[in-house]
C-alpha positions in Angstrom: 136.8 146.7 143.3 133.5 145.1 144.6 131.6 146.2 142.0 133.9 145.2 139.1 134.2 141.4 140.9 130.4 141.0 141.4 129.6 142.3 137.6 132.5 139.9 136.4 131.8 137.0 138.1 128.0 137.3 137.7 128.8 137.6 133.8 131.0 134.3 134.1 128.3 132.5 135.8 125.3 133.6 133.4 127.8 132.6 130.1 129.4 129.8 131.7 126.2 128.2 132.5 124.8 128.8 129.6 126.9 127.2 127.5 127.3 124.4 129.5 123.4 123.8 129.8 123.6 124.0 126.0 126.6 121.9 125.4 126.7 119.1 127.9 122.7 118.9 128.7 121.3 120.2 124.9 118.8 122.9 126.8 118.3 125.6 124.5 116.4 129.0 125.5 115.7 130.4 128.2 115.7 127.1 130.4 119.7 127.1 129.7 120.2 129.5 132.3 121.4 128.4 135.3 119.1 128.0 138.3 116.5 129.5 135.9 113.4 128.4 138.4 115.0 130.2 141.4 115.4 133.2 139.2 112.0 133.3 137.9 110.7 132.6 142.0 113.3 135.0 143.2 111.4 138.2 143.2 108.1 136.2 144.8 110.7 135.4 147.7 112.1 139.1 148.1 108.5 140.1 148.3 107.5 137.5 150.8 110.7 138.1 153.2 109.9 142.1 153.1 106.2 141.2 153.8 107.5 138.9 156.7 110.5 141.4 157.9 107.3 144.3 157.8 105.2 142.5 159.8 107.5 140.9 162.7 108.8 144.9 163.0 105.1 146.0 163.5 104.3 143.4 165.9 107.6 144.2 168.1 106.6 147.9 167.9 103.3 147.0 168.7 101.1 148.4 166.1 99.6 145.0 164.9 97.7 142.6 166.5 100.6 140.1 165.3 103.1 139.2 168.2 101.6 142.0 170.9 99.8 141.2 173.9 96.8 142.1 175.1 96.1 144.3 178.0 
């Protein structure tokens, strides 16, 4: 049921806002999708957070030189 919503309403969102951006605003291409310059930054800022999430897990285990103490 999950599934079926997310596909759905993430469908809804991507033709709703495009024809909006086309209609009311007159973008055409690919700039008519909506929040189309988070989408294109979105996989930089998955990378970043795993790089991030990585790094503060190595320092707590105390691998790294990042958040361990010395001795």
């Amino acid at each position: 049921m999950f599934l079926i919503l997310f596909f759905v309403g993430g469908f809804c969102y991507v033709t709703l806002g495009v024809l909006y951006n086309y209609k009311m605003k007159g973008i055409m291409g690919k700039e008519a999708i909506p929040n189309y310059e988070f989408w294109l930054e979105l996989p930089g800022l998955v990378k970043d957070g795993c790089f991030f999430a990585f790094e503060k897990i190595k320092g707590l285990r105390g691998d790294g030189t990042w958040g361990s103490t010395p001795a």
